[in-house]
N, C-alpha and C positions, 0 to 999 in steps of 0.2 A: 596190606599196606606195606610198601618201600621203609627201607631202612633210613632213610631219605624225609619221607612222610615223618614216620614215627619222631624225627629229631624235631623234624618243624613243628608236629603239635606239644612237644617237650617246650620248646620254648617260647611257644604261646602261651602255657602255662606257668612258665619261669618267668622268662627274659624277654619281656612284649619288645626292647629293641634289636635284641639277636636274632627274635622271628622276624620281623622288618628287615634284618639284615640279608637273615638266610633266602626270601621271600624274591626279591631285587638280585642276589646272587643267583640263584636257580632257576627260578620260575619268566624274568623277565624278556629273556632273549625267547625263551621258547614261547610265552605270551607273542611277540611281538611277529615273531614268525606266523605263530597260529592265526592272528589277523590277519594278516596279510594272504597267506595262503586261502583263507578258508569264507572270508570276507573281500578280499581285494582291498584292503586296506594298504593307504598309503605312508611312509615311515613316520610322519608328522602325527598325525590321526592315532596310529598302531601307539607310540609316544604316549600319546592325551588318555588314550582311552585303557594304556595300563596303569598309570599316577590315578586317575580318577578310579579305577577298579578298586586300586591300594588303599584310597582315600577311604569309597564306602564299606571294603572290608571291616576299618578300622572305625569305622563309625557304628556298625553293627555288632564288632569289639566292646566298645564305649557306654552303647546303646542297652547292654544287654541281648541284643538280637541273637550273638554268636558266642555262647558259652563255650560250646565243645564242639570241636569237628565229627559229622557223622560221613563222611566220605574227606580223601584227603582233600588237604590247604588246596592241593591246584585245582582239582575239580570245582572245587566252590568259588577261588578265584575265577577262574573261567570261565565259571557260570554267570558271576558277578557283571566280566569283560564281557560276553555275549550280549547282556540285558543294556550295558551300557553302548554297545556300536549299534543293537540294533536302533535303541533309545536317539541316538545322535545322526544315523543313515534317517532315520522315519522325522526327523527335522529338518533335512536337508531334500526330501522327494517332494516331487510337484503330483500334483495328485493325476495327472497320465501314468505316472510310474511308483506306482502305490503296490504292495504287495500283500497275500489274503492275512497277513499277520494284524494288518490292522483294519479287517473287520473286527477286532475281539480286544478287548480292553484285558493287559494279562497281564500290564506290566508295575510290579510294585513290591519294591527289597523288602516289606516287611515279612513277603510269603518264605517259606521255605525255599534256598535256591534249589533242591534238585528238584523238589514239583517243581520252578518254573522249568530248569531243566527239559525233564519231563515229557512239560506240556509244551515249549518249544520245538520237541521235535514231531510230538505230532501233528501241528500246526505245520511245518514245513512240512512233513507227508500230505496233508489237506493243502497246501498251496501247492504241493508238484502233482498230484491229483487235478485241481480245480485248473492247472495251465493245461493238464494233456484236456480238455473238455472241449479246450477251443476258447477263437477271443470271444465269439457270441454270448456262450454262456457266464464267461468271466466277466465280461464288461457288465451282464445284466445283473449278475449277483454282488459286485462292486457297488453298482448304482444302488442299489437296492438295502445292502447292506452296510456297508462303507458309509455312504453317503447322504442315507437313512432318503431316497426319494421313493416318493409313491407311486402306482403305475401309470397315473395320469403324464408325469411327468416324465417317466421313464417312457412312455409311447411318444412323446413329442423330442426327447434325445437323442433317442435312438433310431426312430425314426422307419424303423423295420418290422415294430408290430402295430397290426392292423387297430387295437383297440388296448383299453386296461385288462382286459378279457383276455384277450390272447397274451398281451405281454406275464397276468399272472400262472396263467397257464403255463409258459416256456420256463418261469422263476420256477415253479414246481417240479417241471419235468426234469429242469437241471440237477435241482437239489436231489431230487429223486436218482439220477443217474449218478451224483457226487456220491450219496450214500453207497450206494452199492456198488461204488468200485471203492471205497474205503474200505464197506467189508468185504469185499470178497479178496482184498489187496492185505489187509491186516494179519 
């Protein structure tokens, strides 16, 4: 850990307002970059989503949630801001442009931030996976998944498989193809 670090979790421990201070001093310009660059986040937004980050730090502060840092203050803040843009981007998508993060229910500050961490990035490895597959199989396993239809339904959507029969068949052989380029990619 930074010399840096070390002061900030000193005065999480001391001086819960000189961490808040040091926190907004340090951390907030490169937060707001980081969004922006890494999210396409726009200055209003980048704004919202580090006050709100700050907010649930300090609520898990509060909460008990966050005794001790086990990776430094930014990391966890970061973690926090990630959970919060994707949180606020996945209210704002219309379900054409829906991304594989939310077949999977992951999201919730009580867990440990670096599992979500984590499990965020391999979820983005399994969505840049599941796009190189093509739209055919993304759309099927969206429908499927995503949007919990069955292949009755998914054969009248889509309109490209002959039967439930066939449409389950192509769910399998994707998934089947998703796996083994995860491991053989891992």
């Amino acid at each position: 850990m930074s010399k840096l670090d070390k002061e900030i979790i000193k005065a999480f421990e001391t001086d819960i307002n000189l961490f808040f201070w040091l926190i907004y001093k340090y951390y907030q310009n490169d937060f707001i970059s980081w969004l922006r660059s890494e999210f396409n986040a726009n200055d209003n937004d980048a704004e919202e989503i580090f006050q709100a980050s700050v907010v649930i730090l300090n609520e898990n502060r509060t909460q008990g949630k966050l005794k001790e840092f086990t990776s430094s203050p930014k990391t966890y803040l970061f973690g926090i801001g990630k959970n919060v843009y994707r949180d606020y981007s996945r209210k704002k998508r219309t379900v054409d442009n829906f991304s594989f993060e939310d077949f999977v229910k992951y999201y919730d500050y009580d867990e440990d931030i670096i599992q979500k961490i984590e499990f965020e990035e391999r979820l983005e490895h399994v969505e840049k996976e599941l796009k190189l597959m093509g739209a055919k199989c993304y759309r099927l396993l969206a429908l499927f998944y995503y949007e919990n239809k069955n292949y009755k339904d998914i054969v009248t959507i889509l309109s490209s498989y002959k039967n439930s029969n066939v449409a389950k068949s192509s769910k399998e052989k994707c998934m089947k193809r998703l796996r083994k380029q995860l491991n053989l990619k891992s």
